[in-house]
mmJSON file of the N, C-alpha and C atoms, coordinates in Angstrom:
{"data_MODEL":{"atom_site":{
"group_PDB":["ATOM","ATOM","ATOM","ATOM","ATOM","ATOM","ATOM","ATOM","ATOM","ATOM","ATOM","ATOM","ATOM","ATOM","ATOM","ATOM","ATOM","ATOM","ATOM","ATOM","ATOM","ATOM","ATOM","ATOM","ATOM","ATOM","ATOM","ATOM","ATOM","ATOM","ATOM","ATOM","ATOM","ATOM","ATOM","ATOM","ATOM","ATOM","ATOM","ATOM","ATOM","ATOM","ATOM","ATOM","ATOM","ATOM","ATOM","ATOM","ATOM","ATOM","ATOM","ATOM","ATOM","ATOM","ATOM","ATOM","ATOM","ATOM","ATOM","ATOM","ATOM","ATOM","ATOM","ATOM","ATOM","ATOM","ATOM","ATOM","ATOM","ATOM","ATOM","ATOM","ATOM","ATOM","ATOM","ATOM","ATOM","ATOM","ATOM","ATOM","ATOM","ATOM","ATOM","ATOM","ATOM","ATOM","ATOM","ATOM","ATOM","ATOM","ATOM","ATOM","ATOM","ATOM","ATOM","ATOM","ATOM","ATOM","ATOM","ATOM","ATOM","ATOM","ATOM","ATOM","ATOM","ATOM","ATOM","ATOM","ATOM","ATOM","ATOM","ATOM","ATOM","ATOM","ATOM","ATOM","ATOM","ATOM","ATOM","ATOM","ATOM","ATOM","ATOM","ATOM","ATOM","ATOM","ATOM","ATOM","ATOM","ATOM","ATOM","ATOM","ATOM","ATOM","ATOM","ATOM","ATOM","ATOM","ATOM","ATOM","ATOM","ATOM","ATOM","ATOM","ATOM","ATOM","ATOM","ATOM","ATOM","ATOM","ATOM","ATOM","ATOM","ATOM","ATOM","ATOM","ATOM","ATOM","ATOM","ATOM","ATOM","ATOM","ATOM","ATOM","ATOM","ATOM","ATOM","ATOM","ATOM","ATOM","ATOM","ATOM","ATOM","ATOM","ATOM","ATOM","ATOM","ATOM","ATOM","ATOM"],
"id":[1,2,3,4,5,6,7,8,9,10,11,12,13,14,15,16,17,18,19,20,21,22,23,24,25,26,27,28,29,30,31,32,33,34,35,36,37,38,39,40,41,42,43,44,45,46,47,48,49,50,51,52,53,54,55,56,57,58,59,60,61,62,63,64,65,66,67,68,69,70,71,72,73,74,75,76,77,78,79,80,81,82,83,84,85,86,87,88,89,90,91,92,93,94,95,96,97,98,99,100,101,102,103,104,105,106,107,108,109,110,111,112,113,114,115,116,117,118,119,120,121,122,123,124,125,126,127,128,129,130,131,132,133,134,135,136,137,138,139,140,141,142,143,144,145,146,147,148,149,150,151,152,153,154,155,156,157,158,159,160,161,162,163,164,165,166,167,168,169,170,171,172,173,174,175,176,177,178,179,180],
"type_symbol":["N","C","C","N","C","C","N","C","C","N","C","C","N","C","C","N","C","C","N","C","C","N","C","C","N","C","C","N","C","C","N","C","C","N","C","C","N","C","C","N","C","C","N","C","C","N","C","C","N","C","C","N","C","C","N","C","C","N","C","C","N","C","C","N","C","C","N","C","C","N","C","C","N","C","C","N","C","C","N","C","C","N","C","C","N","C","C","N","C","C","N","C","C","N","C","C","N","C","C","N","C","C","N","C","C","N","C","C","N","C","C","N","C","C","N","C","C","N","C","C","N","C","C","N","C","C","N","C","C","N","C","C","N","C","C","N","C","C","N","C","C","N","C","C","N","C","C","N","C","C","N","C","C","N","C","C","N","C","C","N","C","C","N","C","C","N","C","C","N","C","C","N","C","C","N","C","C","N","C","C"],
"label_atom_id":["N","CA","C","N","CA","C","N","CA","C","N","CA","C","N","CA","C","N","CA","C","N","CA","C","N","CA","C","N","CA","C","N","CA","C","N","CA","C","N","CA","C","N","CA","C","N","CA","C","N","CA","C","N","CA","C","N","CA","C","N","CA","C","N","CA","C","N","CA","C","N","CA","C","N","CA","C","N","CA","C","N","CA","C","N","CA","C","N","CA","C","N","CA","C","N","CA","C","N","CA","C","N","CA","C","N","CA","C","N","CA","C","N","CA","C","N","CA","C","N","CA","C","N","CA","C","N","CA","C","N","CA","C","N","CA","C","N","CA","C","N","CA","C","N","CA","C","N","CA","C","N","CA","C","N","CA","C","N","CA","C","N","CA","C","N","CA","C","N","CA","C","N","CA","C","N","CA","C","N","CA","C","N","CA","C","N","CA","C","N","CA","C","N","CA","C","N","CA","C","N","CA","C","N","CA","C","N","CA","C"],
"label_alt_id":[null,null,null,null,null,null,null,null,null,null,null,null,null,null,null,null,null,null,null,null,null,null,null,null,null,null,null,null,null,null,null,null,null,null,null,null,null,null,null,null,null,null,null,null,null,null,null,null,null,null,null,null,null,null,null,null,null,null,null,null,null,null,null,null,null,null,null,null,null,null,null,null,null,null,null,null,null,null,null,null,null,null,null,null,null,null,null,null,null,null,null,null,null,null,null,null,null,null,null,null,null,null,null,null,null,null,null,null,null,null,null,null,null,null,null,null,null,null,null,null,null,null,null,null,null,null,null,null,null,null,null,null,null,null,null,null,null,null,null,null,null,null,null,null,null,null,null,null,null,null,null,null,null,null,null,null,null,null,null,null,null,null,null,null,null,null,null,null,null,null,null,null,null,null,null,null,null,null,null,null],
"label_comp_id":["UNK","UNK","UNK","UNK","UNK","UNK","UNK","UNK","UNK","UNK","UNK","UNK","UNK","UNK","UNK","UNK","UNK","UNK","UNK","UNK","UNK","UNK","UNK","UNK","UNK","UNK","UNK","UNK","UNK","UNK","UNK","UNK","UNK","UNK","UNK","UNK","UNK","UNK","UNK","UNK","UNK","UNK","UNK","UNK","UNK","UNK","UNK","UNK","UNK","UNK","UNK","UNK","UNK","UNK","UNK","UNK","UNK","UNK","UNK","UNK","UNK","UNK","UNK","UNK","UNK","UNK","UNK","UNK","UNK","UNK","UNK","UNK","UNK","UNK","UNK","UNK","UNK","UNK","UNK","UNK","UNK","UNK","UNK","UNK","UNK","UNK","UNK","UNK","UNK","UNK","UNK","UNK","UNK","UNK","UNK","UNK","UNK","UNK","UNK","UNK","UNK","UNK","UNK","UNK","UNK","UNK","UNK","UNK","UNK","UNK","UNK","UNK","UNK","UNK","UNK","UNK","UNK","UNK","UNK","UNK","UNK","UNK","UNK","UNK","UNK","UNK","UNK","UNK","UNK","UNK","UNK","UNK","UNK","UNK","UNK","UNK","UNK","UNK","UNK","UNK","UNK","UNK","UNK","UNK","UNK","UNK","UNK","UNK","UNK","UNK","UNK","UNK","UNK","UNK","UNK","UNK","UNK","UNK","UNK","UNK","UNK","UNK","UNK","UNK","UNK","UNK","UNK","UNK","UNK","UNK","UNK","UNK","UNK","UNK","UNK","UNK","UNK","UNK","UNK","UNK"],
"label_asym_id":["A","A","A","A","A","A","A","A","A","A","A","A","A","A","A","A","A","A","A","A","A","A","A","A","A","A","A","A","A","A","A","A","A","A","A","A","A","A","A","A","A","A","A","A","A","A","A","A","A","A","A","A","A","A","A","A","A","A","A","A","A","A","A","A","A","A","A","A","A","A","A","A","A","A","A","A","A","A","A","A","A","A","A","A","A","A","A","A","A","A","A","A","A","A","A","A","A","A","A","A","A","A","A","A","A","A","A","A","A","A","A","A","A","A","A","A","A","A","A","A","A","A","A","A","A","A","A","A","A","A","A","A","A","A","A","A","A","A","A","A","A","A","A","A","A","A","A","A","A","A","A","A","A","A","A","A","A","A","A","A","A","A","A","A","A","A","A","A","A","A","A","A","A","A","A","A","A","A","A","A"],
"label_entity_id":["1","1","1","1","1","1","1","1","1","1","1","1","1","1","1","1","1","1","1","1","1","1","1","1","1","1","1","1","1","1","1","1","1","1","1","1","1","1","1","1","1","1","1","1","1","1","1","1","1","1","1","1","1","1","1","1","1","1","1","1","1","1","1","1","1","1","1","1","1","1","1","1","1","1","1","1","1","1","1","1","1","1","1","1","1","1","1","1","1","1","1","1","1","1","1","1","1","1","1","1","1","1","1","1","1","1","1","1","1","1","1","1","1","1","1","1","1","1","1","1","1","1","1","1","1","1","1","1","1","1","1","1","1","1","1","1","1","1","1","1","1","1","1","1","1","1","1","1","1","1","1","1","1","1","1","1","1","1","1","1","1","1","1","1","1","1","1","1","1","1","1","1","1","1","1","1","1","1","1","1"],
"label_seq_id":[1,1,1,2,2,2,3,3,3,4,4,4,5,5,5,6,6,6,7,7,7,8,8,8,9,9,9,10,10,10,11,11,11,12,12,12,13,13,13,14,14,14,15,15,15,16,16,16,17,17,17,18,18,18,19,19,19,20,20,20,21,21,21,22,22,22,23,23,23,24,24,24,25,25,25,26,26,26,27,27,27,28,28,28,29,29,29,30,30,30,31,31,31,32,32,32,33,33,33,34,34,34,35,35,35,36,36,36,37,37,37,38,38,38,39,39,39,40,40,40,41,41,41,42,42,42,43,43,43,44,44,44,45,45,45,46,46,46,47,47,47,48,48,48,49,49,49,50,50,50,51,51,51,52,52,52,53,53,53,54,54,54,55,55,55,56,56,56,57,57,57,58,58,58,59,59,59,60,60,60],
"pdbx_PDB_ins_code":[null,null,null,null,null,null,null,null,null,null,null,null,null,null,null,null,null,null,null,null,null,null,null,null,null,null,null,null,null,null,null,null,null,null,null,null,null,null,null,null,null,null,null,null,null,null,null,null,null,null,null,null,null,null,null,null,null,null,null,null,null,null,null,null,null,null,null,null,null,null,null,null,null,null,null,null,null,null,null,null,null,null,null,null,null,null,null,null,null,null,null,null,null,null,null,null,null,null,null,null,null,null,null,null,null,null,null,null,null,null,null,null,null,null,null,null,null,null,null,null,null,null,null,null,null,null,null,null,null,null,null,null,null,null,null,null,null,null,null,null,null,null,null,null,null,null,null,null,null,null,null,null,null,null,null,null,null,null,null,null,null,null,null,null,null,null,null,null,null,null,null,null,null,null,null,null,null,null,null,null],
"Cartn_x":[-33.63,-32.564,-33.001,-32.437,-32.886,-31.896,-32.436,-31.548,-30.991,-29.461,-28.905,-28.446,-28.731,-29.341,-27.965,-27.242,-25.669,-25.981,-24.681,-24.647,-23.747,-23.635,-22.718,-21.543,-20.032,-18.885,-19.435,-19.753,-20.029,-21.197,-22.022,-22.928,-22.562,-21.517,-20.65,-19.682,-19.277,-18.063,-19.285,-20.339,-21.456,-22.23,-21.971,-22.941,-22.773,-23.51,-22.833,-23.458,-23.459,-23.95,-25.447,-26.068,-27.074,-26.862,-26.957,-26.22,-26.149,-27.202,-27.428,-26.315,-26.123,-25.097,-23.792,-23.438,-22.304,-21.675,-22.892,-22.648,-22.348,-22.787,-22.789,-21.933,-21.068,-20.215,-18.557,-18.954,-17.67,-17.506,-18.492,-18.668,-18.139,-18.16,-17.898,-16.434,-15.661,-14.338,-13.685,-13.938,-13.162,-13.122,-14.328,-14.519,-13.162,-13.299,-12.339,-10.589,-10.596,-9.383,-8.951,-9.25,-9.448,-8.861,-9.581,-9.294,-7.852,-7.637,-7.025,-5.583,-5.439,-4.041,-3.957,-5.245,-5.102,-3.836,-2.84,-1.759,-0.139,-0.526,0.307,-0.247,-1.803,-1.851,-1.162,-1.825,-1.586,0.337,1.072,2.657,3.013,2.586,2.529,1.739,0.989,0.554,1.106,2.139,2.817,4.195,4.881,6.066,5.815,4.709,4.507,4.347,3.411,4.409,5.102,6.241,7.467,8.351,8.267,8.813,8.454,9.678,9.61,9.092,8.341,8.03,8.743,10.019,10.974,12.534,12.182,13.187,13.859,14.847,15.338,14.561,14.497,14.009,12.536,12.155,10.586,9.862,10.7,10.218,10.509,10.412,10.158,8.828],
"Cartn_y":[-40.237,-39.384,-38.608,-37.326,-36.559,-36.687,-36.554,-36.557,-35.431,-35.008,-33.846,-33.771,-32.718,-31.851,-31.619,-32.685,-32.384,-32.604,-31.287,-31.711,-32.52,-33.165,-34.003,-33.479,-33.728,-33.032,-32.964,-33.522,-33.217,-31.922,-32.073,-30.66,-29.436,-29.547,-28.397,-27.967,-28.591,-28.528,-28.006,-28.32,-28.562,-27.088,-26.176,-24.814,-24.174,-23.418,-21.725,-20.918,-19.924,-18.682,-18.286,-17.581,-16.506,-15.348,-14.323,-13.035,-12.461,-12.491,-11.42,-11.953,-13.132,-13.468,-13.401,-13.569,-13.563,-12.486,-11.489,-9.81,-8.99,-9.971,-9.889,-10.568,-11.314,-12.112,-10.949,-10.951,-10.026,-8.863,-8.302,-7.049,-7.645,-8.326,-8.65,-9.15,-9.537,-10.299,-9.004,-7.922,-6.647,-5.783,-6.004,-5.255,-6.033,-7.193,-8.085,-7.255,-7.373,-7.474,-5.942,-5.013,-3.626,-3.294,-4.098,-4.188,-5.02,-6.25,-6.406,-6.203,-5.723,-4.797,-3.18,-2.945,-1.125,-0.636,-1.36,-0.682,-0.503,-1.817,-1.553,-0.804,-0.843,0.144,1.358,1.815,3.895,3.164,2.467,2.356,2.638,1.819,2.157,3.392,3.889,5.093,6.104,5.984,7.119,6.98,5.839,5.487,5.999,5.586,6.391,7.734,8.637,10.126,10.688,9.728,10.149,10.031,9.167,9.244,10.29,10.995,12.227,11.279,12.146,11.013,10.918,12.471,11.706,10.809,9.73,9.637,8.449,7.968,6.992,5.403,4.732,3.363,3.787,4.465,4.705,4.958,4.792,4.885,3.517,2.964,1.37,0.875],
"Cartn_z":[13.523,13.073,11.837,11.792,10.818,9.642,8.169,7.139,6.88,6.646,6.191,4.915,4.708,3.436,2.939,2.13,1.916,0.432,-0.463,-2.034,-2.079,-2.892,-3.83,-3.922,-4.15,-5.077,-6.389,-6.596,-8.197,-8.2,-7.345,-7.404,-6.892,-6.635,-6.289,-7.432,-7.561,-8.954,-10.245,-10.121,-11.43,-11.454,-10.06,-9.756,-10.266,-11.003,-11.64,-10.794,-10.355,-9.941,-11.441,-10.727,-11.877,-11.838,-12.429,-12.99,-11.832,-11.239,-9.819,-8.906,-8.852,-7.769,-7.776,-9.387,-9.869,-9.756,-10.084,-9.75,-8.319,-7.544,-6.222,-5.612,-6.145,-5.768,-5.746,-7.374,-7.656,-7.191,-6.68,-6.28,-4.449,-3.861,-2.694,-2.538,-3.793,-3.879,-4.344,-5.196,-4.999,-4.17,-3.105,-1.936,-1.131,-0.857,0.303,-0.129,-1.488,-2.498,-2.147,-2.117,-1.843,-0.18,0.442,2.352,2.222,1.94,1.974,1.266,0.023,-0.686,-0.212,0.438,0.472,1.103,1.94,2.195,1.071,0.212,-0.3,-2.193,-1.92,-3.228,-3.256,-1.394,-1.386,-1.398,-1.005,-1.058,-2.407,-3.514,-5.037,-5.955,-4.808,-5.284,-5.234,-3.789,-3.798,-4.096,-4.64,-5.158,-6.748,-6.703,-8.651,-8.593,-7.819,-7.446,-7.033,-7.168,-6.415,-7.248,-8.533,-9.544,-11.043,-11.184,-12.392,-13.484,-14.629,-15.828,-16.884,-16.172,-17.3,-16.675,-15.967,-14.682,-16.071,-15.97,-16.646,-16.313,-17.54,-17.748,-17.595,-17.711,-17.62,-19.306,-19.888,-21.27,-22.231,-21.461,-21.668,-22.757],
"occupancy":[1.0,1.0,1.0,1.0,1.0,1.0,1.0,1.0,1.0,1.0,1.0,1.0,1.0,1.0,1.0,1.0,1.0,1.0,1.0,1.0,1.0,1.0,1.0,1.0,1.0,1.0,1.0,1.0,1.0,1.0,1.0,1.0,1.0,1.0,1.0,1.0,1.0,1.0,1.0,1.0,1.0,1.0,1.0,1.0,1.0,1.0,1.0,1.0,1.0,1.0,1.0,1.0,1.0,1.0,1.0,1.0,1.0,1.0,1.0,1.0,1.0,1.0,1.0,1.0,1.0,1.0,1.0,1.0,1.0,1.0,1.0,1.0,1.0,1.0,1.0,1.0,1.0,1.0,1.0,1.0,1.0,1.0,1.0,1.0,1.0,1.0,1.0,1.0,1.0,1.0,1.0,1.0,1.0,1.0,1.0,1.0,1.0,1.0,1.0,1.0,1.0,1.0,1.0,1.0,1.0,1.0,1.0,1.0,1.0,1.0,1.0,1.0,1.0,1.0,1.0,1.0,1.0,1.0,1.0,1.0,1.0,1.0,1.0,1.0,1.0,1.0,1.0,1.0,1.0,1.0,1.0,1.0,1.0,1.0,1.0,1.0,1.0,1.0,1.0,1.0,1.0,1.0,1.0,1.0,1.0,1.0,1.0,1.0,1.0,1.0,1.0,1.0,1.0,1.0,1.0,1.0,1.0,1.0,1.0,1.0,1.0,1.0,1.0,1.0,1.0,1.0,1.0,1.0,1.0,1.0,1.0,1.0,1.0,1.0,1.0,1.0,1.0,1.0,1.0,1.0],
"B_iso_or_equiv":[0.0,0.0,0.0,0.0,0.0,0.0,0.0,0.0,0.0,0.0,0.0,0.0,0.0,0.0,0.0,0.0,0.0,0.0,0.0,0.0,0.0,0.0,0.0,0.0,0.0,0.0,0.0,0.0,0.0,0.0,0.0,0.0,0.0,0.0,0.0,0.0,0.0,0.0,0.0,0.0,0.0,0.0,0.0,0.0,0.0,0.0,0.0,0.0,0.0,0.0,0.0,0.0,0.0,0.0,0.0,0.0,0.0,0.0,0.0,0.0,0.0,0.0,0.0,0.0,0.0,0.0,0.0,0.0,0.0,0.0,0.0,0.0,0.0,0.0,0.0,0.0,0.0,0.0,0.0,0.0,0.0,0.0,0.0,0.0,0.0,0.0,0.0,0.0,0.0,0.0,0.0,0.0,0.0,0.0,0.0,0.0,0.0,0.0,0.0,0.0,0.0,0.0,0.0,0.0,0.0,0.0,0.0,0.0,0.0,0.0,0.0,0.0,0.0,0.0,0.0,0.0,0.0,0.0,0.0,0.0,0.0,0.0,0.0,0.0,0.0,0.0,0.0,0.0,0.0,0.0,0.0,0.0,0.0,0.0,0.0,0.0,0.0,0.0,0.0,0.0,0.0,0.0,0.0,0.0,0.0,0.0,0.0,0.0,0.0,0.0,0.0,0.0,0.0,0.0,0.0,0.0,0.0,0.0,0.0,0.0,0.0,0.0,0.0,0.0,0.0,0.0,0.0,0.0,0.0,0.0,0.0,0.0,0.0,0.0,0.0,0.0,0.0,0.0,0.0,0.0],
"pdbx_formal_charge":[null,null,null,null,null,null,null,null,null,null,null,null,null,null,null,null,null,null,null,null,null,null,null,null,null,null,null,null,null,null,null,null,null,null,null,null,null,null,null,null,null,null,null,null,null,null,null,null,null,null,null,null,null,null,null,null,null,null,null,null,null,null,null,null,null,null,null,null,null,null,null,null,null,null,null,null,null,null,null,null,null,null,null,null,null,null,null,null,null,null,null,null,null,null,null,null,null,null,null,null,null,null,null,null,null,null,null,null,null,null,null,null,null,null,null,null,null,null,null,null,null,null,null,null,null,null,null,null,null,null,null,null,null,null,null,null,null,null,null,null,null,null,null,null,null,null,null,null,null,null,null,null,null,null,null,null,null,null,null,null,null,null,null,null,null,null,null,null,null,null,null,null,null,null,null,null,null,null,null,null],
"auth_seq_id":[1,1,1,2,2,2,3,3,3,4,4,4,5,5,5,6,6,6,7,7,7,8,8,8,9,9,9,10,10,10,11,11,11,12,12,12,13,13,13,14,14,14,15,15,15,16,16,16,17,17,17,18,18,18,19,19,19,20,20,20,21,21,21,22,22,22,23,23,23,24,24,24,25,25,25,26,26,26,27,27,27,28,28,28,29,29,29,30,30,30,31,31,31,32,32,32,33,33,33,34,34,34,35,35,35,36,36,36,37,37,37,38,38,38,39,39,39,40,40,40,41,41,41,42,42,42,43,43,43,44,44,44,45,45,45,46,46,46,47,47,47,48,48,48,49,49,49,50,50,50,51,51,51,52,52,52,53,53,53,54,54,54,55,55,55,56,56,56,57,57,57,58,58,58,59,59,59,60,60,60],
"auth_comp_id":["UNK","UNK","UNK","UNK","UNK","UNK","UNK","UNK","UNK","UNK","UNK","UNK","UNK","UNK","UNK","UNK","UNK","UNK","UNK","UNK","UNK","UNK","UNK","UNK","UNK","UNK","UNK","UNK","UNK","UNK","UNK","UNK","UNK","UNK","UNK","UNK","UNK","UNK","UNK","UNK","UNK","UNK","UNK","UNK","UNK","UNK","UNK","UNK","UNK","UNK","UNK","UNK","UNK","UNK","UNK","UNK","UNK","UNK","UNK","UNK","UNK","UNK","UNK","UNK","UNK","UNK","UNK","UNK","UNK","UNK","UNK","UNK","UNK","UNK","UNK","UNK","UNK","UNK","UNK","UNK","UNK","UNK","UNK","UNK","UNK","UNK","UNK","UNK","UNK","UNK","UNK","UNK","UNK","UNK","UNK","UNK","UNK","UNK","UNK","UNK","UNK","UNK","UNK","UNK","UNK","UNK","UNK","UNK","UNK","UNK","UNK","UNK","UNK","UNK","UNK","UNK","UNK","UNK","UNK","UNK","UNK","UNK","UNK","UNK","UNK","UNK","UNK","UNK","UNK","UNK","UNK","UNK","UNK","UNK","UNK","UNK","UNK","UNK","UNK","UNK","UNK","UNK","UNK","UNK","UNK","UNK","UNK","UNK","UNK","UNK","UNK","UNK","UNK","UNK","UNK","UNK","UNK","UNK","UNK","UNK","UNK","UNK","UNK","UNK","UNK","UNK","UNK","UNK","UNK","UNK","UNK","UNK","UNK","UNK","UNK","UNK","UNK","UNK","UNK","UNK"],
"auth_asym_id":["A","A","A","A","A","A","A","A","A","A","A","A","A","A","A","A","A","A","A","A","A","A","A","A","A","A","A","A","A","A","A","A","A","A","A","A","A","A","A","A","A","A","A","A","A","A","A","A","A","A","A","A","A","A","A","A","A","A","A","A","A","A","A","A","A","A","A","A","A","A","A","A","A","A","A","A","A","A","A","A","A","A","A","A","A","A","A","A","A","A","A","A","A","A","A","A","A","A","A","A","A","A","A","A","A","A","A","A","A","A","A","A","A","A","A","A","A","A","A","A","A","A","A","A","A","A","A","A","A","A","A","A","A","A","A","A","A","A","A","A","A","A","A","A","A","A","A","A","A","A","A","A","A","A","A","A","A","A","A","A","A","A","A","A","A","A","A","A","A","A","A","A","A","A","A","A","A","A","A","A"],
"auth_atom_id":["N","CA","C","N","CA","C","N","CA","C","N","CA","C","N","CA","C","N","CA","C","N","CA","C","N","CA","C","N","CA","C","N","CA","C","N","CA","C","N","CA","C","N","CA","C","N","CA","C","N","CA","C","N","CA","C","N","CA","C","N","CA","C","N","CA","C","N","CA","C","N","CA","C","N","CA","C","N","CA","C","N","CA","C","N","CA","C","N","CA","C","N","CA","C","N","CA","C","N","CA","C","N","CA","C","N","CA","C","N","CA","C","N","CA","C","N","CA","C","N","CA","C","N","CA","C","N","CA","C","N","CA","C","N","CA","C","N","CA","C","N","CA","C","N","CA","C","N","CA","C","N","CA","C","N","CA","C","N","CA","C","N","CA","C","N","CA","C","N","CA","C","N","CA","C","N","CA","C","N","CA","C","N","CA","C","N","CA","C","N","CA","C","N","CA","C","N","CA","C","N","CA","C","N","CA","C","N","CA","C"],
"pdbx_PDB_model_num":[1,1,1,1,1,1,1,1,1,1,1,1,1,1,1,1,1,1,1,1,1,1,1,1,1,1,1,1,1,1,1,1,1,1,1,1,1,1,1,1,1,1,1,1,1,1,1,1,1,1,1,1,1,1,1,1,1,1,1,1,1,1,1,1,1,1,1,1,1,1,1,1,1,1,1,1,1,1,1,1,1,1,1,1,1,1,1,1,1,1,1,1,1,1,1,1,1,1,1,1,1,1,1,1,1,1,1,1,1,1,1,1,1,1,1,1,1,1,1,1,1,1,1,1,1,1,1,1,1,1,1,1,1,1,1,1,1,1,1,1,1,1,1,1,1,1,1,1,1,1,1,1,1,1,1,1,1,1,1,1,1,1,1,1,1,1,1,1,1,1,1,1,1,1,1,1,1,1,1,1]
}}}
């Protein structure tokens, strides 16, 4: 039988990323973040030009 190549919980909990990955990480979690809110950004994008800037309670 072959041995599998498993980490620890604790070596998981213990990982940091290195710059490159970290960078590459985040850059992949605002990509997902982007696909997944894009319908209701353009909804708030166009609810905010749809509102005058001098409309009431907006000078909050």
């Amino acid at each position: 039988m072959s041995q599998k190549n498993v980490m620890s919980q604790a070596d998981v909990n213990a990982f940091t990323p290195d710059e490159t990955a970290a960078t590459e990480r985040e850059a992949l979690r605002e990509d997902i973040s982007n696909r997944v809110f894009y319908l209701l950004l353009q909804q708030a994008e166009r609810a905010e030009k749809a509102i005058p800037d001098d409309a009431p309670g907006d000078n909050i």
